[in-house]
Backbone as a printed PyTorch tensor [residue, N CA C, xyz], in Angstrom:
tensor([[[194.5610, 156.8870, -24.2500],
         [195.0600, 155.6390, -23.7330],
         [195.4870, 154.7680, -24.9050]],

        [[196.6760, 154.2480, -24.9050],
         [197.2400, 153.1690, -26.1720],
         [197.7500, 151.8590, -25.0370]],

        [[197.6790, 151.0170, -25.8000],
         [197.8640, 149.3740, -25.6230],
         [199.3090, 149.0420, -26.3750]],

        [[200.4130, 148.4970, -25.7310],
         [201.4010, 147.9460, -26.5620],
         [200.7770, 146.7800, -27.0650]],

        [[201.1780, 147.1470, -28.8070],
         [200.3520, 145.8900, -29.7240],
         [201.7750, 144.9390, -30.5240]],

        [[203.1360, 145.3410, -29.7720],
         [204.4070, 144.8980, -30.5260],
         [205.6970, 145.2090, -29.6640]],

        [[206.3340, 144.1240, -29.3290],
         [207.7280, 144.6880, -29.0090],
         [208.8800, 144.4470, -30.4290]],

        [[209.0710, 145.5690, -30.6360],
         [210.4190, 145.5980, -31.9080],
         [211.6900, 144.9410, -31.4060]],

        [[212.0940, 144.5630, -32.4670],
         [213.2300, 143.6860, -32.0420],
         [214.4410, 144.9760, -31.0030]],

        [[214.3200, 145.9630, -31.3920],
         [215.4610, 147.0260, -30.8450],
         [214.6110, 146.9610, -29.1280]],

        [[213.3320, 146.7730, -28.9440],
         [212.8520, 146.7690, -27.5860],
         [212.0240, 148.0200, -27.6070]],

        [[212.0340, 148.4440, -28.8040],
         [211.0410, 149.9070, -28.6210],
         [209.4770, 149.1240, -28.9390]],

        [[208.4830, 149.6390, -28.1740],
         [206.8400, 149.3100, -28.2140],
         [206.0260, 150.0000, -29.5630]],

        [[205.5740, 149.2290, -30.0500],
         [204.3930, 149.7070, -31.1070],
         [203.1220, 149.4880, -30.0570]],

        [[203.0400, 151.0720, -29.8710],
         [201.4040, 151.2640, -29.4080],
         [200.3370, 151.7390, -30.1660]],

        [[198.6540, 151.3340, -29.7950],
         [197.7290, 151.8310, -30.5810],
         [196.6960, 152.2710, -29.6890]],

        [[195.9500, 152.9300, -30.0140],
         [194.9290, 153.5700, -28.6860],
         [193.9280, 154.0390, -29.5820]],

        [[192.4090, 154.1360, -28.9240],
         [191.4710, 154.8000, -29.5330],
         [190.3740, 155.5560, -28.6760]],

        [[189.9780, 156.7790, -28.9400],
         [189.2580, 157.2020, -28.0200],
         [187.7390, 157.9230, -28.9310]],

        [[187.0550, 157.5170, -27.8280],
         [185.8180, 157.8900, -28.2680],
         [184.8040, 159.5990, -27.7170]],

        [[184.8520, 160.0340, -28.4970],
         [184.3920, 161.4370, -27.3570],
         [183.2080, 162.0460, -28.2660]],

        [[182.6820, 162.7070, -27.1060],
         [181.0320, 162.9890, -27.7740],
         [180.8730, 164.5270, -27.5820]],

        [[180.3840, 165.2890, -28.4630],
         [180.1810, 166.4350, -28.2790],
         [178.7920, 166.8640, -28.8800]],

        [[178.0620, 167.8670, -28.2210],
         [177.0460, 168.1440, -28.3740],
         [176.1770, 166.7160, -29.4640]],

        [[175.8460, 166.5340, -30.3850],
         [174.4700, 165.4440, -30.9060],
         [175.8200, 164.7350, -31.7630]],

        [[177.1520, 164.9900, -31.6850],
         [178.2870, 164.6180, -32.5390],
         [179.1230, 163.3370, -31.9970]],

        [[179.6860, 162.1710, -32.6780],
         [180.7310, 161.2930, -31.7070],
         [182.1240, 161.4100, -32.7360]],

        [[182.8520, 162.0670, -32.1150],
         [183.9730, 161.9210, -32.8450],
         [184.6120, 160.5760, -32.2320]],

        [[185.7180, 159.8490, -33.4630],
         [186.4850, 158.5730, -32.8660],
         [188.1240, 159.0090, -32.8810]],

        [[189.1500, 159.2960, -32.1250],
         [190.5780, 159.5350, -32.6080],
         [191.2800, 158.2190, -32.4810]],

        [[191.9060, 157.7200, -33.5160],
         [193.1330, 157.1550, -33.0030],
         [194.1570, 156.9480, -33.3550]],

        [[195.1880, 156.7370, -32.6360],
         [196.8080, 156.6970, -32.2580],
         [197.6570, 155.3760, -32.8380]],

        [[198.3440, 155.7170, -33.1460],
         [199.4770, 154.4230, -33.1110],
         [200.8190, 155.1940, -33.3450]],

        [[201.8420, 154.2880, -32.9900],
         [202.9430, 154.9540, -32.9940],
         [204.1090, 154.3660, -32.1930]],

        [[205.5020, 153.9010, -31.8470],
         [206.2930, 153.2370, -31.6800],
         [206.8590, 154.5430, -30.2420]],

        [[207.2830, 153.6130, -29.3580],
         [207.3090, 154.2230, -28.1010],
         [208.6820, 153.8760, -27.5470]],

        [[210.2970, 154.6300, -27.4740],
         [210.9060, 153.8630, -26.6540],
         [210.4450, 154.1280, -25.1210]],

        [[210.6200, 152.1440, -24.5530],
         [210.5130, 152.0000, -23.0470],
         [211.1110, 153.5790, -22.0940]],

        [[212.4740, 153.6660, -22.3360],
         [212.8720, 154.7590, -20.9890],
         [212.3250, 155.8490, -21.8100]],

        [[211.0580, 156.2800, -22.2830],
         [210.5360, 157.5320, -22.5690],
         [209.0950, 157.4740, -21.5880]],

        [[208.9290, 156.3620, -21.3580],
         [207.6910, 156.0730, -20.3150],
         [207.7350, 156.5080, -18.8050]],

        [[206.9650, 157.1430, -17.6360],
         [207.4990, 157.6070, -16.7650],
         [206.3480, 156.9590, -15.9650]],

        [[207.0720, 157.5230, -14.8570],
         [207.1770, 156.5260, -13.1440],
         [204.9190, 156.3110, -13.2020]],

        [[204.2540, 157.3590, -13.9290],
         [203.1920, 157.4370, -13.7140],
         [202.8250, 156.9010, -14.8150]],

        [[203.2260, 155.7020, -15.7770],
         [202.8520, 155.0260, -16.7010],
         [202.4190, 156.3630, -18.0860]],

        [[202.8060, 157.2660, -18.2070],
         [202.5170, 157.9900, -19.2250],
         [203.7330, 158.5140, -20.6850]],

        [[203.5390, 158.8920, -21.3250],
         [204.4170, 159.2770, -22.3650],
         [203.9350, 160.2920, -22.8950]],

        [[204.8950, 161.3950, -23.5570],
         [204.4930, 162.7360, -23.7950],
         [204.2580, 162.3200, -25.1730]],

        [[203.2830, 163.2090, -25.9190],
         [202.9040, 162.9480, -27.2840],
         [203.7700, 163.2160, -28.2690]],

        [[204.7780, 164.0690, -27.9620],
         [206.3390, 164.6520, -28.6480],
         [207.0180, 163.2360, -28.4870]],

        [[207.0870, 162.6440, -27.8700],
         [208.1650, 161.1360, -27.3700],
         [207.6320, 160.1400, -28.4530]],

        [[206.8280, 160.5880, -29.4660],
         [206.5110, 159.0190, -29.9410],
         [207.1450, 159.2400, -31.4580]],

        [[207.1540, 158.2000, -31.9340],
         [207.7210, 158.1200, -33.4990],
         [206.7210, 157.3620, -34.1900]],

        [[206.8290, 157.6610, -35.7030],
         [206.2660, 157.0050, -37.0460],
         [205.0220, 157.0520, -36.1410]],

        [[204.3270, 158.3880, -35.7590],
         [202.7530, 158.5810, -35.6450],
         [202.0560, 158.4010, -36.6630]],

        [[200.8860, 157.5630, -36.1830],
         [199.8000, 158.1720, -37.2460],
         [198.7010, 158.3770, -36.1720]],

        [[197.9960, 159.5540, -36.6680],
         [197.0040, 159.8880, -36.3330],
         [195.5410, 159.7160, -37.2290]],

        [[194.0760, 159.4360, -36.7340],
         [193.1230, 159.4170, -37.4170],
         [191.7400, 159.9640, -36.6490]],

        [[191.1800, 160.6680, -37.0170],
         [189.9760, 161.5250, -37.0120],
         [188.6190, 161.1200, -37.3530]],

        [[188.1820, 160.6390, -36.6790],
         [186.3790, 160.1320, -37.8400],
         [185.1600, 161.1020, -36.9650]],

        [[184.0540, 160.7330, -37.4580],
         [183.0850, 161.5240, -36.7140],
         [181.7030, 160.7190, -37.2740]],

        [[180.7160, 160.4020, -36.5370],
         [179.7280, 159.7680, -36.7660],
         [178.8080, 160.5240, -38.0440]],

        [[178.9810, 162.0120, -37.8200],
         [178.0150, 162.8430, -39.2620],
         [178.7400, 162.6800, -40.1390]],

        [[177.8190, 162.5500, -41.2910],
         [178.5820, 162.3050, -42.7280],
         [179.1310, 163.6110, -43.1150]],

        [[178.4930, 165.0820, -43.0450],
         [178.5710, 166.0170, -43.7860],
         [177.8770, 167.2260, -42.8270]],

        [[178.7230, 168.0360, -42.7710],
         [178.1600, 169.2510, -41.9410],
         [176.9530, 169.8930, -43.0350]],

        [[176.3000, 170.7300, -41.7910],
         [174.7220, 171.0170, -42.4860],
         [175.7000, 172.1670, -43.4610]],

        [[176.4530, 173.0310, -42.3980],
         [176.9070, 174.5740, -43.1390],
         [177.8390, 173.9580, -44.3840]],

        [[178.7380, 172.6000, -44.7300],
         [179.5150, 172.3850, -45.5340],
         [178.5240, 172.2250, -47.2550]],

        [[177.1810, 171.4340, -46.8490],
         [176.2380, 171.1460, -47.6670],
         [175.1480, 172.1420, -48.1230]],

        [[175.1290, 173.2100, -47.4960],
         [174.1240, 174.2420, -47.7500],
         [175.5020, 175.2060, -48.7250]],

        [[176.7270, 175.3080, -48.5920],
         [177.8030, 175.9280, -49.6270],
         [177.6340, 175.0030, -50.6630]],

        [[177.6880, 174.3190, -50.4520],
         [177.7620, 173.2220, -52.1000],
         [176.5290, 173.0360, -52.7810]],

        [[175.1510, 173.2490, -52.0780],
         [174.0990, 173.4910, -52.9830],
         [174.0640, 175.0310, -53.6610]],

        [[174.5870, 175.7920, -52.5200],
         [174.6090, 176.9940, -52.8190],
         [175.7930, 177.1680, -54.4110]],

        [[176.5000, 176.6560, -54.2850],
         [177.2650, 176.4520, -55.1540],
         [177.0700, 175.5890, -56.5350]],

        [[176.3100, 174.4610, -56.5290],
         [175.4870, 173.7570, -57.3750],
         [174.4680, 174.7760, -58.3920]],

        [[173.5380, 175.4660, -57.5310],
         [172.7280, 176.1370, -57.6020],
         [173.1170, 177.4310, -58.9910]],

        [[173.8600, 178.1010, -57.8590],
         [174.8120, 179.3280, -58.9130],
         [175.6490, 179.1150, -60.0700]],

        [[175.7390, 177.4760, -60.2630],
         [176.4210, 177.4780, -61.6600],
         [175.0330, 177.3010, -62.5570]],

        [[174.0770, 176.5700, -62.2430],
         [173.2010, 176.6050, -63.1880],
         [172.7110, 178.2980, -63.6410]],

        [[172.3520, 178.4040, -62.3970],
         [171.4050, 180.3200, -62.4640],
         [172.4980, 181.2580, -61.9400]],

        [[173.6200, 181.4530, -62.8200],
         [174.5630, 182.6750, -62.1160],
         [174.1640, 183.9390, -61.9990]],

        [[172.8320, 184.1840, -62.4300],
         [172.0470, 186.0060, -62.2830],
         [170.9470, 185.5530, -61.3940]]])
C-alpha cells in the first residue's frame, strides 16, 4: 500500500508506502517510493509494480545479524589465527 506524498508539476504522483511483515521470531520492514502516472492507476485503485518510475526500494529486518552469517565469520576469525 503507498500514499500519494506529491503531485509533480507534469500531474504524475510521488508515492511512498511501507509494509510491515513478520515471519517466523523475524519482522522484516519494506518500503516503496516512486512516481506514478495518474492513467496508469486502474478502475480498482491499484498500479502494477512495472508502471512506476525512479523506484526506490528498501529492506530492513528487526535481527541485526543472522546466527549462520556470524558463526562463518567466527569461523573465519578463528582460522586466521589457528590455520592447522
Amino acid at each position: 500500500t503507498a500514499t500519494v506524498i506529491d503531485v509533480l508539476d507534469n500531474g504524475n504522483l510521488r508515492v511512498s508506502g511501507e509494509k510491515q511483515v513478520a515471519v517466523n521470531n523475524d519482522t522484516d520492514y519494506i518500503r516503496i517510493a516512486g512516481v506514478v502516472n495518474p492513467t496508469n492507476i486502474t478502475a480498482s485503485n491499484t498500479v502494477s509494480s512495472t508502471q512506476l518510475a525512479d523506484v526506490q526500494i528498501e529492506s530492513k529486518n528487526t535481527q541485526g545479524i543472522d546466527y549462520a552469517q556470524m558463526t562463518s565469520m567466527l569461523a573465519r576469525f578463528f582460522l586466521t589465527i589457528l590455520p592447522f
